[in-house]
C-alpha positions in Angstrom: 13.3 -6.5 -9.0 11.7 -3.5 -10.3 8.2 -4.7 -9.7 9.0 -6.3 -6.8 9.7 -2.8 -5.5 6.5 -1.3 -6.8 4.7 -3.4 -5.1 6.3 -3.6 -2.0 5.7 0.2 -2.3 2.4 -0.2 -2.5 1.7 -2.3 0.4 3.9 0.0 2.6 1.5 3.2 1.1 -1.9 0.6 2.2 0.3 0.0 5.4 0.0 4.0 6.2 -3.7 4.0 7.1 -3.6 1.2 9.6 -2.2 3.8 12.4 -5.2 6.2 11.6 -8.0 3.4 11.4 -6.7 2.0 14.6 -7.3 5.0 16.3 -10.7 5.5 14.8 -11.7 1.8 16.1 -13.1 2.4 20.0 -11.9 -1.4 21.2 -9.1 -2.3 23.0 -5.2 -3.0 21.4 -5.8 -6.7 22.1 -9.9 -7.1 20.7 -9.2 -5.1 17.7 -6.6 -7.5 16.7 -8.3 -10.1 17.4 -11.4 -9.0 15.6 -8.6 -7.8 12.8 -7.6 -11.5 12.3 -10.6 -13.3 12.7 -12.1 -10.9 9.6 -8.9 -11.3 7.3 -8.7 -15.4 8.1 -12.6 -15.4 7.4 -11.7 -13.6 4.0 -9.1 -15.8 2.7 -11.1 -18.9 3.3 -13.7 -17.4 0.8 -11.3 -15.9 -1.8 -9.8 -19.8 -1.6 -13.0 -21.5 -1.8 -14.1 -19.3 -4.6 -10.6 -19.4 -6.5 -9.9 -23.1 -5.2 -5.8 -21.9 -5.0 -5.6 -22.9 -1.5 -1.9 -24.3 -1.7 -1.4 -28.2 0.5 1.7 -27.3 2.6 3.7 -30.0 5.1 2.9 -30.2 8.4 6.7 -28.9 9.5 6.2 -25.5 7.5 2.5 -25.1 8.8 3.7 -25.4 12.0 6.6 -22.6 11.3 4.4 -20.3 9.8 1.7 -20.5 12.6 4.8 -19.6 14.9 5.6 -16.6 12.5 1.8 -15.4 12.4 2.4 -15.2 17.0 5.1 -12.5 15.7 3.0 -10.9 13.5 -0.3 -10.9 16.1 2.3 -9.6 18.9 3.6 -6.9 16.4 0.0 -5.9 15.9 -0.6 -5.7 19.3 2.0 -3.0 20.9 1.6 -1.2 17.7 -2.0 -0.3 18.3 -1.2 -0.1 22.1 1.0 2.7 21.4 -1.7 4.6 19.5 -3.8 4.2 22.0 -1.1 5.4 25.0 0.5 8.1 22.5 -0.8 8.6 18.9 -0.7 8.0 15.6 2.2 9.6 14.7 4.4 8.7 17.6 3.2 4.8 17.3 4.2 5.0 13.5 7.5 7.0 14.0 8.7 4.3 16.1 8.9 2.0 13.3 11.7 3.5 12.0 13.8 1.2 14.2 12.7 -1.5 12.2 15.7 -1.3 10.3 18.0 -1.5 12.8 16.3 -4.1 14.6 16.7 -6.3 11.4 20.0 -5.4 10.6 21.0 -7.0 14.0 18.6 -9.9 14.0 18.8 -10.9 10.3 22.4 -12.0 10.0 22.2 -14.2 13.3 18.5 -15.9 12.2 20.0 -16.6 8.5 23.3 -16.7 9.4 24.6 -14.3 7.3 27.3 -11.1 8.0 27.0 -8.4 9.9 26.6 -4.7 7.8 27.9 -2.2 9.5 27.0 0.2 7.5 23.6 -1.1 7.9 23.5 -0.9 11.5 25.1 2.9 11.1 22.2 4.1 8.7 20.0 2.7 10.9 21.0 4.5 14.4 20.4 7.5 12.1 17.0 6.9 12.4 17.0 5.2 16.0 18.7 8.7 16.8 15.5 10.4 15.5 13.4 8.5 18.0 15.7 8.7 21.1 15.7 12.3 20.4 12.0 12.8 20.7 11.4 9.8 23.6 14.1 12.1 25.2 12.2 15.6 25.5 8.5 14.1 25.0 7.6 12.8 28.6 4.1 12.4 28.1 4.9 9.8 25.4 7.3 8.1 26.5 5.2 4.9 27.1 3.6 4.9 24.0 7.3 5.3 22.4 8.0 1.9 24.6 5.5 -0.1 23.5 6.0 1.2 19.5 9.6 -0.2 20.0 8.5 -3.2 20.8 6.3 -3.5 18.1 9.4 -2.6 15.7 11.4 -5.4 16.8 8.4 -8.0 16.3 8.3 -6.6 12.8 11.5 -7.2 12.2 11.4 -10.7 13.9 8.5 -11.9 11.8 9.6 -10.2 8.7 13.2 -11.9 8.6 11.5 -15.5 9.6 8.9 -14.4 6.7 12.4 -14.3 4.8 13.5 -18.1 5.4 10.0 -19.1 4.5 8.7 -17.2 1.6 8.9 -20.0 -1.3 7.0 -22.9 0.9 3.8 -21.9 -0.6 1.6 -18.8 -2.5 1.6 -15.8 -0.5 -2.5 -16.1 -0.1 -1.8 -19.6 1.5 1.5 -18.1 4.0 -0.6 -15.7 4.9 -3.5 -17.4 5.9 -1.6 -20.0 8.1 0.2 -17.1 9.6 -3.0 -15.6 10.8 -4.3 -18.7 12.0 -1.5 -19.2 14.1 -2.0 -15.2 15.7 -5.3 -15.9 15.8 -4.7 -19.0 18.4 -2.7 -17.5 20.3 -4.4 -14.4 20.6 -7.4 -16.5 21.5 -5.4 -18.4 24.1 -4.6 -15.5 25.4 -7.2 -13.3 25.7 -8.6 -14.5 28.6 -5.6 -13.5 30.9 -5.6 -10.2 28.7 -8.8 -9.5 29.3 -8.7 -9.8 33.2 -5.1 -7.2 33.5 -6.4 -5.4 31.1 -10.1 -5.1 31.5 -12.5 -3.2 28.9 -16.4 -2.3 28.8 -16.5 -2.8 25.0 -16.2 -6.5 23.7 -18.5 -6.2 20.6 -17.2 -3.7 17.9 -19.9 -0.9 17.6 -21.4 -0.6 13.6 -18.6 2.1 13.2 -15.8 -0.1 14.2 -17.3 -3.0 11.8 -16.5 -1.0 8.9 -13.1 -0.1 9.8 -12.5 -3.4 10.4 -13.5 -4.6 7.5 -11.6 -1.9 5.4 -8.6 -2.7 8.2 -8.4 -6.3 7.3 -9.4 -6.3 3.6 -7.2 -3.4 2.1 -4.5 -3.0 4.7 -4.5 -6.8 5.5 -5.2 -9.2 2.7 -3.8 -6.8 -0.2 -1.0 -5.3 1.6 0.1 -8.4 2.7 0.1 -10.2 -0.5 2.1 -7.6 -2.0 4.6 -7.6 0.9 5.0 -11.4 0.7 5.0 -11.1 -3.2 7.9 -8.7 -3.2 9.9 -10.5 -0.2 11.0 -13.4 -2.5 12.8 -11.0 -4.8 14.2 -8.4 -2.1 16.0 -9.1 1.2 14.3 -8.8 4.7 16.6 -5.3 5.6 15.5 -3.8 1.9 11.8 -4.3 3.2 11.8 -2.7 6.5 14.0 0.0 5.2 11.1 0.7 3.0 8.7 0.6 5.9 10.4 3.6 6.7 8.2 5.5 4.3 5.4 4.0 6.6 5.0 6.7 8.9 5.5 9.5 6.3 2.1 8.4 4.7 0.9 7.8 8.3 1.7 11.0 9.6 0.6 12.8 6.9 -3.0 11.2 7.3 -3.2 11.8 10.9 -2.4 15.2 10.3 -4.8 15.8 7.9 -7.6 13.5 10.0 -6.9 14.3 13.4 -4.4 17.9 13.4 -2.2 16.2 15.0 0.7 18.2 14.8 -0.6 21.0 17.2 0.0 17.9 19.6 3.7 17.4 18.9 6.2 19.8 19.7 9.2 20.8 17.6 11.4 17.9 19.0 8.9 15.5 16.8 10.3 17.3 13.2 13.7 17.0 14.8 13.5 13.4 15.1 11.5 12.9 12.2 14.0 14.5 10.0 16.6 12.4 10.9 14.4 9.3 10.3 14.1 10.8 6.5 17.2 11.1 6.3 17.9 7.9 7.2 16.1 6.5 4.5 17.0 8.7 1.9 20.7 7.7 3.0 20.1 4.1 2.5 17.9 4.6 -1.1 20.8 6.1 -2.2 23.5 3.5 -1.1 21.0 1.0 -2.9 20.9 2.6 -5.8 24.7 3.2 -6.5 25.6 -0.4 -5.1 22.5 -1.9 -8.1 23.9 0.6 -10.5 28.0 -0.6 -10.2 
């Protein structure tokens, strides 16, 4: 359990950059991820060819995990869309409400029951971002769209739950993507024509966050994630993405100053997010500890 912690830790510390390099990358929410995938699949197929681990898995769970990796593609999608229609900091404050979303959805996708005082810690923190979507106008649709993008995380990380042992968590991962990577190809067209853009081809700049996008906070962080999901539960994991935006935030203010954009609403919220986790570390510890 203990190193399943450590590195689930260390994937959420890895996750923390993604806000800041997606607002450094000039395309579009929908092309970066697309571009994000089609690097990371591209990877995986080397690093199995080279290691030959690539694990044979049954058509029925391929087909599962492809429909996990649509989650995880949508996920990716409003996420960066709120950067881009708020910022950093807002985009990764919103998933804070992963942890409610999952202590709703879990128990009714594995069938398990309710926790109240799940659901309770967790409006602590959905408290911190109502607060701040509440006096914040000017973000309110970036707040939107990161909402959405926390209960995809908490849809595809619960499914991710019910299928973690099927394979290695190289060879999840990679059908996964694949299966975002359709879709997202399917549907890029009709993106593409709502949504038009001037910039299809990533610019030299954008390649290299790209690459460090999909190698570090993609391939390794993922592994890690999947790695430590078959020894902790689903809500354990998204509670711990809580610490997401902390390292987020931090970068972004260090990167961009954001702070002299937010206003002192945003600390308000945030704080009650922290507390929120702090709460729950707590009630973990003294419930492993009895």
């Amino acid at each position: 359990m203990k190193s399943a912690l450590i590195k689930l830790h260390i994937a959420v510390f890895l996750w923390g950059f993604t806000g800041v390099l997606g607002r450094l990358i000039q395309l579009n929410e929908g092309l970066l991820v697309w571009y994000r995938l089609i690097i990371t699949i591209a990877t995986l197929f080397f690093i199995f060819s080279i290691k030959k681990s690539f694990e044979k898995i049954e058509i029925k769970s391929k087909l599962k995990l492809m429909g996990i990796g649509i989650l995880v593609a949508i996920h990716w999608v409003f996420f960066y869309g709120s950067i881009k229609y708020a910022n950093v900091s807002i985009s990764l404050i919103c998933l804070s409400c992963i942890a409610f979303f999952t202590s709703l959805l879990e128990p009714i996708i594995v069938k398990s029951k309710f926790s109240f005082i799940d659901i309770l810690l967790s409006l602590v923190g959905v408290s911190g971002v109502a607060l701040i979507f509440h006096f914040d106008n000017k973000y309110r649709i970036g707040i939107l769209l990161g909402l959405v993008s926390a209960a995809f995380s908490a849809l595809f990380s619960t499914y991710n739950k019910k299928n973690v042992n099927v394979a290695n968590s190289q060879s999840i991962m990679f059908y996964e993507l694949v299966g975002g990577l359709v879709f997202l190809s399917l549907l890029m067209p009709l993106y593409l024509k709502y949504l038009p853009t001037t910039q299809l081809i990533p610019t030299a700049k954008d390649i290299v966050w790209l690459l460090l996008l999909s190698w570090v906070c993609t391939v390794i962080a993922m592994d890690l994630s999947l790695q430590a999901l078959k020894k902790v539960s689903a809500f354990t994991q998204n509670l711990t993405l809580n610490l997401e935006p902390v390292y987020g935030i931090v970068l972004a203010f260090i990167i961009y100053n954001e702070q002299k954009e937010l206003s002192d609403t945003f600390y308000y919220g945030f704080a009650l997010i922290i507390l929120s986790v702090v709460l729950q570390m707590l009630r973990i510890a003294k419930r492993k500890s009895v």
